[in-house]
Structure formats: structure tokens, C-alpha cells
C-alpha atoms as a printed R data frame, in Angstrom:
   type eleno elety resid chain resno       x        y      z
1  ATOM     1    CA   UNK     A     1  63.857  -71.848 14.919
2  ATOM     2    CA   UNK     A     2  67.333  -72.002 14.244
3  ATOM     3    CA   UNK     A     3  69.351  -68.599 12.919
4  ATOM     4    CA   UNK     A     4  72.178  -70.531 11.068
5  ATOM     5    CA   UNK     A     5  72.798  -70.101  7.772
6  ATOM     6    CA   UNK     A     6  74.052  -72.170  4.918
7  ATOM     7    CA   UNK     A     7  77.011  -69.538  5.373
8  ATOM     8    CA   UNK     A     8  77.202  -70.198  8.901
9  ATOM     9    CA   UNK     A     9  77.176  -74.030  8.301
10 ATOM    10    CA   UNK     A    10  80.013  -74.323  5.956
11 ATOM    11    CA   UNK     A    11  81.790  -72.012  7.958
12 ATOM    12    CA   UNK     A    12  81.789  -74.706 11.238
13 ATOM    13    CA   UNK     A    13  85.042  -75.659 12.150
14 ATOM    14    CA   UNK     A    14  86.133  -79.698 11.553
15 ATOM    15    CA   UNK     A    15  88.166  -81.229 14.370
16 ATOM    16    CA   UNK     A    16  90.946  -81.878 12.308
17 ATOM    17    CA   UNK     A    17  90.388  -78.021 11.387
18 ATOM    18    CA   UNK     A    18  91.864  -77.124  7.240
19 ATOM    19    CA   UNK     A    19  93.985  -79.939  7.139
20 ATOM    20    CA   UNK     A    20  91.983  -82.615  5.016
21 ATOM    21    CA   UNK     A    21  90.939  -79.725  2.859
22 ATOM    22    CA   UNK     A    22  94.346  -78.386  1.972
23 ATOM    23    CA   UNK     A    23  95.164  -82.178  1.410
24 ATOM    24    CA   UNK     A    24  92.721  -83.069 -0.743
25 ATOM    25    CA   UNK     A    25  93.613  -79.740 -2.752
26 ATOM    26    CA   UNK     A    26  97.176  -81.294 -2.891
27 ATOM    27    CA   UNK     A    27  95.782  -84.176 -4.196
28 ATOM    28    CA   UNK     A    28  93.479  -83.087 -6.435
29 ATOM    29    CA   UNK     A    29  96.029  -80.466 -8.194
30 ATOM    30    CA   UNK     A    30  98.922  -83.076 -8.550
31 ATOM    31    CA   UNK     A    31 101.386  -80.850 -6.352
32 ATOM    32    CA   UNK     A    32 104.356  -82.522 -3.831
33 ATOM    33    CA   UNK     A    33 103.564  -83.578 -0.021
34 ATOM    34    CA   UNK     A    34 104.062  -81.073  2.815
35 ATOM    35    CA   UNK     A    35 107.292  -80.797  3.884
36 ATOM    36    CA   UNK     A    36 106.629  -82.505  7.194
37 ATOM    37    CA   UNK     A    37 105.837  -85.584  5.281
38 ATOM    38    CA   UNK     A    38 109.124  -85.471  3.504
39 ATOM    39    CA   UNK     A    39 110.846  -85.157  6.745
40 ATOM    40    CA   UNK     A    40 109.185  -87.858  8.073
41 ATOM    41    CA   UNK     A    41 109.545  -90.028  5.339
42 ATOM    42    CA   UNK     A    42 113.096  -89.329  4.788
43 ATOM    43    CA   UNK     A    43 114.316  -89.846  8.415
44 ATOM    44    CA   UNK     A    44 112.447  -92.711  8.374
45 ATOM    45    CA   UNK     A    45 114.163  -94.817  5.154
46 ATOM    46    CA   UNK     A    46 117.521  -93.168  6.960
47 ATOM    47    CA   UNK     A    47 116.842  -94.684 10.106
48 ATOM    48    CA   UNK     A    48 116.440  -98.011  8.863
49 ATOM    49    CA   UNK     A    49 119.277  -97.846  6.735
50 ATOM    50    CA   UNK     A    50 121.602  -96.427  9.262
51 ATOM    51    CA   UNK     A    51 120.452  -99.199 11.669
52 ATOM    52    CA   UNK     A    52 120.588 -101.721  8.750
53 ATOM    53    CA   UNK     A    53 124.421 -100.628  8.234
54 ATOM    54    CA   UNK     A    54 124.767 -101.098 11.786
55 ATOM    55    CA   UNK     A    55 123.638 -104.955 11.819
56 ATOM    56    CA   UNK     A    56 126.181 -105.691  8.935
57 ATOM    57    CA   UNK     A    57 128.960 -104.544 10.731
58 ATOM    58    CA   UNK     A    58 131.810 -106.970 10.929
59 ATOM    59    CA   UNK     A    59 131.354 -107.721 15.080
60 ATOM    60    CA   UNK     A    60 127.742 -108.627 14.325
61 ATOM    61    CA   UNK     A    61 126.190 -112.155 14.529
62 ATOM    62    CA   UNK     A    62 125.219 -113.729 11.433
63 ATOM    63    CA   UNK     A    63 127.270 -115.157  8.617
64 ATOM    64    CA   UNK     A    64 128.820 -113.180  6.150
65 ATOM    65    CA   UNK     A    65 126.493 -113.849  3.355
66 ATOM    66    CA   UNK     A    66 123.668 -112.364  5.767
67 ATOM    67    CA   UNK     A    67 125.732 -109.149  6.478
68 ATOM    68    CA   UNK     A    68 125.964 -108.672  3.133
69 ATOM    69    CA   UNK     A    69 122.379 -108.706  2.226
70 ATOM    70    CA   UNK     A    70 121.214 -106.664  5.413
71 ATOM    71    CA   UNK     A    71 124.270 -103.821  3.973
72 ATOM    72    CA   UNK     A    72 123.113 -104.404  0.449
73 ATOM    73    CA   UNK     A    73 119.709 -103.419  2.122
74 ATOM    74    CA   UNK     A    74 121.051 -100.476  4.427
75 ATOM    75    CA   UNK     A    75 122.405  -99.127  1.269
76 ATOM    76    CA   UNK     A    76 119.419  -99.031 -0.828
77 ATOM    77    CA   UNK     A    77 117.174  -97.440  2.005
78 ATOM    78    CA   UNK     A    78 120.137  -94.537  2.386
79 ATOM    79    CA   UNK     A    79 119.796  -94.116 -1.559
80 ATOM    80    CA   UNK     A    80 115.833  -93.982 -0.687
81 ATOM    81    CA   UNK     A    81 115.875  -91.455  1.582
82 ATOM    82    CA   UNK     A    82 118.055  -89.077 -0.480
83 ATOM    83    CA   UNK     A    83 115.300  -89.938 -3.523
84 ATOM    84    CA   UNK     A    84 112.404  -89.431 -1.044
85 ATOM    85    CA   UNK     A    85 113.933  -86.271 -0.064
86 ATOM    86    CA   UNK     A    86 114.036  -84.806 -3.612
87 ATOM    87    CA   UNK     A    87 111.076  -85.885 -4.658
């Protein structure tokens, strides 16, 4: 026979360790992301917006109407990142 208990059992140790747990507690109690989400997700929009500002430069191919739509773009995904940062 087996000496584990049900203490022992709940005890065990996940793969992905506390992680899901804390999550789900985030979740569950309405609270903000982890601040390495925020980080993430912030660099990210300001990545693409940076790089989108970068394609509507004036010495980039594509018409102007195009240039203005991909800085109209870069624009809104700067604005994004400074809402997904204070969020």
C-alpha cells in the first residue's frame, strides 16, 4: 500500500509549478495582469507602431495615400501601447 495522503497529493508539484493557480486567482478576483504581461504587451503595440512609422516615411515605396494610412496606423498602435501600459 501506498503512504500518500490526500495532504501529500495536493501538495505534488505541477510542471508549470503556481503559475496557473495564481492566474486563475487573478482571474477569478477581477485584479490587473502581471506586470510581465504588460511589458510584453506594451513593447509589442510599440514595436509595430514604431516599425509602422518607419514604413510611412517619406523615402518609402508606396503612394502617398498608403503612407498615410500605414502612419495613421503607427499612430494608433503608439497611443495603444501607452493605454495598454496604464491599464
Amino acid at each position: 500500500m501506498s503512504n500518500v495522503t490526500n495532504d501529500d497529493k495536493s501538495q505534488e508539484t505541477k510542471p508549470w509549478g503556481d503559475a496557473s493557480r495564481s492566474l486563475a486567482n487573478q482571474i477569478e478576483a477581477g485584479s490587473k495582469e502581471c506586470l510581465s504581461c504588460r511589458i510584453v504587451g506594451t513593447g509589442t503595440f510599440a514595436g509595430v507602431g514604431i516599425y509602422a512609422l518607419l514604413q510611412a516615411r517619406a523615402s518609402a515605396p508606396g503612394t502617398p495615400a498608403q503612407k498615410r494610412i500605414i502612419g495613421g496606423l503607427g499612430v494608433a498602435m503608439l497611443v495603444g501601447s501607452v493605454i495598454r501600459w496604464t491599464q
